[in-house]
N, C-alpha and C positions, 0 to 999 in steps of 0.2 A: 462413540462420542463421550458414555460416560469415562472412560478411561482417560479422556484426553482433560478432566477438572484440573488436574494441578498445572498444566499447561497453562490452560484459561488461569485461573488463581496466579501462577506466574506472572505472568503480561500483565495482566490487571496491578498486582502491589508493584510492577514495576514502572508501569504509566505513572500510579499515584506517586514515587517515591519518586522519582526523574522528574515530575511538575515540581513538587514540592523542594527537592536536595540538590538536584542532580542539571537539569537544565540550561539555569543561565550559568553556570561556571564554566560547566561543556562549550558553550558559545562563546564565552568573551577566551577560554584558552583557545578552541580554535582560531579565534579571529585574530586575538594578540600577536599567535606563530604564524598568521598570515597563510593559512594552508588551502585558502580558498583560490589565492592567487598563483600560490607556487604549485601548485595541482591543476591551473586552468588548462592545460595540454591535454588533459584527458576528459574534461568535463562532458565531451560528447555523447563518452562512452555509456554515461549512464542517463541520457537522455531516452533511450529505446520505451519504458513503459508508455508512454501515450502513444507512440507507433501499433505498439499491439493493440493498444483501447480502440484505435481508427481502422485497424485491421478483420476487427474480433467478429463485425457484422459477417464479412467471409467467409470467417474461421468455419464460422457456425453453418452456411449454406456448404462452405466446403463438406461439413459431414454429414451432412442430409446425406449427399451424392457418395460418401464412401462406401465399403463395404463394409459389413459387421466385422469388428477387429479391436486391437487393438489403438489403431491411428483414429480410426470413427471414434472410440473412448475419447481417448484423449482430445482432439478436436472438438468436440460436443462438449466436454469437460472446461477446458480449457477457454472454450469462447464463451460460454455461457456464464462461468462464473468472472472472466473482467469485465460482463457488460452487467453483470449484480453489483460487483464489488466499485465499477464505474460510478453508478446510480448511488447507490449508497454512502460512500464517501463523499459524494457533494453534498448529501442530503448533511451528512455529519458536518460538513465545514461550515453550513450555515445554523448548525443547531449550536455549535460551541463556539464559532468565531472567536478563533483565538489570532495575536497578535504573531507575527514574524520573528526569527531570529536576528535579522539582514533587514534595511532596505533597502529592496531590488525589485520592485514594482510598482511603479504611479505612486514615487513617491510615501510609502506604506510607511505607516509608524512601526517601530521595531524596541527591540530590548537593547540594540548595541546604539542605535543612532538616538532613541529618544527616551529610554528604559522604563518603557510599558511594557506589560508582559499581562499572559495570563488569557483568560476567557471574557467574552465579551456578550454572549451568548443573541442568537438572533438577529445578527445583522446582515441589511440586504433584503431583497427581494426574496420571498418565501421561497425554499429552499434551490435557492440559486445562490445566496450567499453575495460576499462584499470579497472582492481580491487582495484587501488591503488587510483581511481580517480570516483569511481561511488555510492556516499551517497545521493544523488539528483534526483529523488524522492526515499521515502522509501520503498521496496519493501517489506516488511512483511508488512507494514503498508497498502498499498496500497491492497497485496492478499488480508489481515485480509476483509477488507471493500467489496471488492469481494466475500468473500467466506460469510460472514454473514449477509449483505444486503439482497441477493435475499431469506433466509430466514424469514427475517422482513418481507418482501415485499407480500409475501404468506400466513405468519401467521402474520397479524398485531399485537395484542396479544404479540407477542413477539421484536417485533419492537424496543423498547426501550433497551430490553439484549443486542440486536447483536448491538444498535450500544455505548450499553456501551462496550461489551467485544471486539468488534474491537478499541475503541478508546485506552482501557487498552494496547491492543500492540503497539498503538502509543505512549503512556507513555512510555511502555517498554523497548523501542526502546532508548528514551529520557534518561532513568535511566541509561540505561547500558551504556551510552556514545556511542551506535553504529551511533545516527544519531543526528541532529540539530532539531531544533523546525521546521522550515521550510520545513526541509525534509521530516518531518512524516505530517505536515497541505498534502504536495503536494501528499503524497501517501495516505491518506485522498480524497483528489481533483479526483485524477485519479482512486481508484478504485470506487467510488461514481460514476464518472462519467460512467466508461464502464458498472457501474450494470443498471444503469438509461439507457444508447442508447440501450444495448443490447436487455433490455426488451421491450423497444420500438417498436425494430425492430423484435422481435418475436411476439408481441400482433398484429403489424398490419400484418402482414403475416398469425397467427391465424384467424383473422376477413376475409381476403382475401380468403382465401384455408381452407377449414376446414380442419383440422389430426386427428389421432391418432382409 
């Protein structure tokens, strides 16, 4: 973990400098070149992380029943940390309540329709958050790096795909107007993070207690 500080340090000055620099330019030139629209043919595509969140309870009995391996790693790995990194990022959208790029839900104030931006912090029902007001961390962005991380991690080999096709949905995210540059670094940050404690904390509990 400690090797991984300039990582952490990365994200971190690039949340701060994407809120600060980088943000709303990113928005209004997406929205300007209309790429939200001329891309809606594929929007499906990256609708997949809440499929994994609504799966993940599965995932996880699925490896109870495996056998010690590889696919048990990963499975156990994998389920465990989208339903941290689930929990967590709601908890975040309603600690920063921050404001939309777009609106495109109930009406939500936004930076391109009404240019409000920025943090709001606390609003909503205790950590359930306001829908009108929770862009801050990304949460597909955040599953995505959840749900394909602990596959990298098992199959080195593949290491490089999961963390391009996780990043692809933080693009995604960026193209459609749904979230700010900063939103998708931070759901980047936080599912990274919970794939890295999680498995942490199952390797040294495996070394402790043998299973399976």
């Amino acid at each position: 973990m400690k090797s991984l500080t300039p990582l952490w340090l990365s994200l971190l000055l690039g949340i701060v400098v994407g809120y600060c620099f980088l943000d709303r330019p990113i928005c209004e030139f997406v929205n300007s070149h209309a790429w939200p629209k001329h891309l809606d043919f594929i929007k499906p595509l990256a609708g997949w992380p809440p499929v994994m969140t609504f799966f993940s309870p599965l995932l996880f009995i699925a490896a109870i029943f495996c056998r010690e391996g590889k696919p048990r790693d990963t499975l156990l790995l994998l389920s465990v940390s989208i339903l941290v990194t689930f929990v967590l990022k709601n908890d975040l959208k309603w600690l920063f309540s921050r404001y939309w790029p777009l609106t495109w839900i109930q009406n939500n104030p936004s930076w391109i329709s009404n240019h409000v931006y920025g943090f709001q912090w606390f609003r909503g029902p205790l950590f359930q958050g306001d829908d009108a007001t929770s862009a801050f961390p990304s949460g597909h962005t955040a599953v995505a790096f959840a749900a394909l991380l602990p596959i990298g991690l098992n199959y080195r080999n593949l290491l490089p795909l999961c963390i391009a096709l996780a990043s692809l949905e933080g693009i995604a995210m960026i193209v459609y107007d749904y979230h700010f540059f900063s939103d998708v670094l931070a759901g980047a940050l936080l599912g990274t993070a919970c794939v890295l404690v999680v498995k942490s904390i199952i390797d040294s509990e495996k070394s402790a207690v043998p299973w399976g």
